[in-house]
C-alpha positions as CSV (number, residue, x, y, z in Angstrom):
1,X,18.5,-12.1,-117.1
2,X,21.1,-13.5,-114.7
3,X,22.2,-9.9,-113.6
4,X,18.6,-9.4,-113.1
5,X,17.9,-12.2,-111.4
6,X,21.5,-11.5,-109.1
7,X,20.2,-7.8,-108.3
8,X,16.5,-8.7,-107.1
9,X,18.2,-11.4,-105.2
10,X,21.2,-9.0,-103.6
11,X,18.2,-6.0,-102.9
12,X,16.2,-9.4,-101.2
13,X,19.2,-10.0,-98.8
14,X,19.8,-6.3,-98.2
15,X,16.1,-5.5,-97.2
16,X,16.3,-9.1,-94.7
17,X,19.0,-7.8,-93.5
18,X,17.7,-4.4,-92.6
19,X,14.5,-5.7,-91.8
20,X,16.0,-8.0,-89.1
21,X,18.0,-5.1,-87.5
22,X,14.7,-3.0,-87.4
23,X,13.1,-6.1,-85.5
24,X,15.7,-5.5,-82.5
25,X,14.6,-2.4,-81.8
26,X,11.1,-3.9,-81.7
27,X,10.2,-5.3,-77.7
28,X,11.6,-4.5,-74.4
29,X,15.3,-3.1,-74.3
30,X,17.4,-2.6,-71.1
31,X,20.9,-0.6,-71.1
32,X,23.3,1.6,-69.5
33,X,24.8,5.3,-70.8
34,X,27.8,8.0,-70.5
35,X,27.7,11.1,-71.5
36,X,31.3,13.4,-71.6
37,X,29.2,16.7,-71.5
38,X,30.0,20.7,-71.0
39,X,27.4,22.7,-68.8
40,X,26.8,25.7,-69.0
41,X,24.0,28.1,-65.7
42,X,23.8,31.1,-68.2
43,X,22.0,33.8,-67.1
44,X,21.2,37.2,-68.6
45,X,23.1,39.7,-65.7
46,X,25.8,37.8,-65.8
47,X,26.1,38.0,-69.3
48,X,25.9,41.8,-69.3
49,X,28.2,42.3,-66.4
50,X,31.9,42.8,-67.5
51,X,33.6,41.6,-64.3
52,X,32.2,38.3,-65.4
53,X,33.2,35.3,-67.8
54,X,32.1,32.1,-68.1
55,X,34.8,29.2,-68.0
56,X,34.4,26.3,-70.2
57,X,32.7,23.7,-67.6
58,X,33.6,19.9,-68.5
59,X,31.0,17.6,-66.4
60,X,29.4,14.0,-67.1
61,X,26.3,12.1,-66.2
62,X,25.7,8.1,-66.0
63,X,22.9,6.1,-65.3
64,X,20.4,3.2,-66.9
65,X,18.2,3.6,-70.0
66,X,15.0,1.6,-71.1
67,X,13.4,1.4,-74.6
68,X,10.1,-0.2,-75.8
69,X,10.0,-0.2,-79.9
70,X,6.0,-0.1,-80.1
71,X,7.0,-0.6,-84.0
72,X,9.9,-1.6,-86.3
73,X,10.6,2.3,-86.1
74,X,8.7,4.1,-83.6
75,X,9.1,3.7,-79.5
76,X,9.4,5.5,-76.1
77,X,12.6,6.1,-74.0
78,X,12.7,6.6,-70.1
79,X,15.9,6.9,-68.2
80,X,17.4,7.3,-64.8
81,X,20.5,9.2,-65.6
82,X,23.2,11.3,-62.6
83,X,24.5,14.4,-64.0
84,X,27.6,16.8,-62.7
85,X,26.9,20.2,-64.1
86,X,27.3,23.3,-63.3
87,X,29.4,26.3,-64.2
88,X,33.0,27.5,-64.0
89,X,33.0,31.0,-64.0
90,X,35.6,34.1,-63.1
91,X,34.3,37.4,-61.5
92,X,36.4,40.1,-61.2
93,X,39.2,37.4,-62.1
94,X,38.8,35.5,-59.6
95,X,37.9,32.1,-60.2
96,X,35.4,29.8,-59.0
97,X,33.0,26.8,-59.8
98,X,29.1,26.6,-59.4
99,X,28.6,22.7,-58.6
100,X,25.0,21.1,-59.2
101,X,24.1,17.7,-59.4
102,X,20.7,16.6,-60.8
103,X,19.0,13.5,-61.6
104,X,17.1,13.3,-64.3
105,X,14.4,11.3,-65.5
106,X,13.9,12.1,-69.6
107,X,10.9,10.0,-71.3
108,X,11.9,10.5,-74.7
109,X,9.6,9.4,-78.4
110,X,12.1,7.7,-80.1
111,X,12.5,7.3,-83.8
112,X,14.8,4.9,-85.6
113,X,15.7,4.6,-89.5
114,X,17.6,1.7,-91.5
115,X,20.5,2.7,-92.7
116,X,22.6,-0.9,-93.1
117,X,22.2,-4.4,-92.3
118,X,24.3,-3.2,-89.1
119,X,23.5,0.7,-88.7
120,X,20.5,2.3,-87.5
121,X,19.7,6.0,-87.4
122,X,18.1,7.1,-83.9
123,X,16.3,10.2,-82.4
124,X,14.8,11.1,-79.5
125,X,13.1,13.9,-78.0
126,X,10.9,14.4,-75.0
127,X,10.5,16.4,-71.4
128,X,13.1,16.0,-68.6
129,X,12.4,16.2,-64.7
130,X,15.3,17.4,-62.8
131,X,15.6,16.8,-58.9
132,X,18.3,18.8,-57.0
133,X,20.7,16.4,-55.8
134,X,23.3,18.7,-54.5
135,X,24.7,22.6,-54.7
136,X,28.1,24.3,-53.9
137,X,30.2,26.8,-54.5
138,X,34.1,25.6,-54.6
139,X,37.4,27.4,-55.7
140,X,39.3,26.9,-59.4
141,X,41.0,23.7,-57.7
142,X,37.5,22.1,-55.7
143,X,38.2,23.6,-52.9
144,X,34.6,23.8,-50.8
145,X,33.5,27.6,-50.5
146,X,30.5,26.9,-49.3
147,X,29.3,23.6,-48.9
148,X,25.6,23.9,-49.2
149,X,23.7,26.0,-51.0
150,X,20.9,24.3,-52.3
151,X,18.2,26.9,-51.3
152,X,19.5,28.9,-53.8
153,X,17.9,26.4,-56.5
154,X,15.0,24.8,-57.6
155,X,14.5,21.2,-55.8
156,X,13.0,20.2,-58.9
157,X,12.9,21.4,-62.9
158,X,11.7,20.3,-66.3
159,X,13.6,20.6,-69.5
160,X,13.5,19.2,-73.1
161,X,15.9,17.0,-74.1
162,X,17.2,15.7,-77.6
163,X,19.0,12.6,-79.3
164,X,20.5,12.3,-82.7
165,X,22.8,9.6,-84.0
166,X,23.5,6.3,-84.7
167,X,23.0,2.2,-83.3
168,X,25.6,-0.1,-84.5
169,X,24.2,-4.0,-83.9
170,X,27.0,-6.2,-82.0
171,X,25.0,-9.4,-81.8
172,X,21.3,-10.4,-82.8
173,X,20.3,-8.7,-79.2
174,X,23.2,-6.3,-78.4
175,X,22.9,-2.6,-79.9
176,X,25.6,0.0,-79.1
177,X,24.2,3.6,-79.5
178,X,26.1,6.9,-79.9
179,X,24.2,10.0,-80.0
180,X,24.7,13.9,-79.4
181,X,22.6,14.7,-76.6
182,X,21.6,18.5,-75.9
183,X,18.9,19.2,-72.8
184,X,18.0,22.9,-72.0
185,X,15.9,23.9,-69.1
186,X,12.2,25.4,-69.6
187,X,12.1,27.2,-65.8
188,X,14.1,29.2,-64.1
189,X,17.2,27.0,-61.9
190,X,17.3,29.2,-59.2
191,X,14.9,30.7,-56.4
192,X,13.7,33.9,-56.8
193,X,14.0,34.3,-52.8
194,X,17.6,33.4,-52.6
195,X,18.8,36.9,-51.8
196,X,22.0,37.5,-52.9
197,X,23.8,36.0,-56.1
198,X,24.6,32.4,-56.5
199,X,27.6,33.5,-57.4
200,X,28.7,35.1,-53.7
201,X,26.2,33.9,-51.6
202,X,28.1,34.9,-48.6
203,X,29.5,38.0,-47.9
204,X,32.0,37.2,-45.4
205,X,33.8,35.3,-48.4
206,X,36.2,38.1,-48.7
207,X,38.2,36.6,-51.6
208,X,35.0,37.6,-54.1
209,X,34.2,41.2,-54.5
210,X,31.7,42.3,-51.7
211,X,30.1,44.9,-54.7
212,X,28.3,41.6,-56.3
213,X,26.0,40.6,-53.2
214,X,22.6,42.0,-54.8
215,X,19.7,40.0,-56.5
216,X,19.6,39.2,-60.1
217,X,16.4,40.0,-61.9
218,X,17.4,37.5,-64.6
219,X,16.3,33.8,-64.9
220,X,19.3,31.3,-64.7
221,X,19.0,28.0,-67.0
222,X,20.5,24.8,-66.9
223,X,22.5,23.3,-70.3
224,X,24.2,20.3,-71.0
225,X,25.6,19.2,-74.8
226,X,27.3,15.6,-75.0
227,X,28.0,12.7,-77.0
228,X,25.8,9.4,-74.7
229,X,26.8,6.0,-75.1
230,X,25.2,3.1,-74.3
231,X,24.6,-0.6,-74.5
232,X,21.0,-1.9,-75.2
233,X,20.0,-4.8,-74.5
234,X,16.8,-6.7,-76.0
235,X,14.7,-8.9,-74.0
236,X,12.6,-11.5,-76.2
């Protein structure tokens, strides 16, 4: 009877525990977030050509996050987030780096299951507007080819965006949250009317191959994979 009476008591404490983590993400919460992320402007042509390869393109973003739990598990997410993408790529071995900034704006449904007295389990997923902040092309080492070429792109884009991973509780109204964060673009980045390739958008840049200057018939697409984190901060 004692051991009975310990183990209703112990699974008491454990769902209190949980319960109050559950009620932090329940009410306004305010926060900040980095995300280490690669980028990647794939593009069908490019994939087929063989004078070209992608580099591996290391960027980040930053920027201020807000939560409202509705629930004990269910809420909505909406961000203001800067992001450095862009791509790294060589033609004809030459090498050179596609530089576009966004922000974006994701509202994200947001999910959240107990796993501990201090762990949470989180997802989000949801649309992303993208606003063209800035375009360039620059050499391996950053050095400016061409400093603007923003016509070349969409001034605006949507694209979905996921969350998955995990908020540790520091204090009764201080969550730290670290999540893999993917976002993938649903329209095409660049304009249609930009007529030569982003890639050599000026011929008298005789250090890439004058043979690439010709439109691309395939849709370019913005992608980003990270690991965010944040600090969230409840307001009772």
């Amino acid at each position: 009877m004692k051991k009975l009476v310990f183990r209703i008591t112990l699974s008491a404490g454990s769902l209190l525990a949980a319960t109050g983590f559950t009620d932090a993400q329940q009410g306004l919460m305010l926060g900040v977030e980095a995300t280490p992320q690669l980028s990647w402007l794939t593009n069908k042509d490019d994939n087929s050509n063989s004078d070209f390869k992608y580099v591996t393109t290391f960027n980040s973003s930053f920027g201020i996050t807000g939560q409202y739990g509705f629930t004990k598990i269910l809420g909505i997410g909406l961000n203001v987030l800067y992001s450095f993408q862009g791509q790294r790529y060589q033609l004809s071995g030459i090498e050179n780096y596609k530089k576009v900034d966004y922000v974006k704006i994701p509202l994200m449904f947001v999910y959240s299951a107990v796993i501990s007295s201090n762990v949470m389990f989180i997802g989000k997923i949801g649309p992303e507007l993208e606003i063209l902040s800035m375009a360039k092309l620059t050499d391996k080492n950053n050095n400016t080819l061409v400093i603007d070429v923003s016509s070349a792109y969409q001034s605006t884009n949507i694209s979905g965006v996921i969350h998955a991973g995990f908020s540790f509780k520091l204090t009764e109204l201080l969550m730290l949250d670290a999540t893999l964060r993917y976002d993938y673009d649903f329209a095409d980045a660049e304009m249609s009317s930009y007529k030569t390739v982003v890639n050599n958008p000026s011929p008298s840049l005789t250090r890439i191959p004058l043979s690439t200057t010709t439109t691309r018939n395939a849709s370019t697409y913005n992608m980003t994979a990270g690991v965010s984190v944040g600090l969230k901060y409840l307001f009772k």
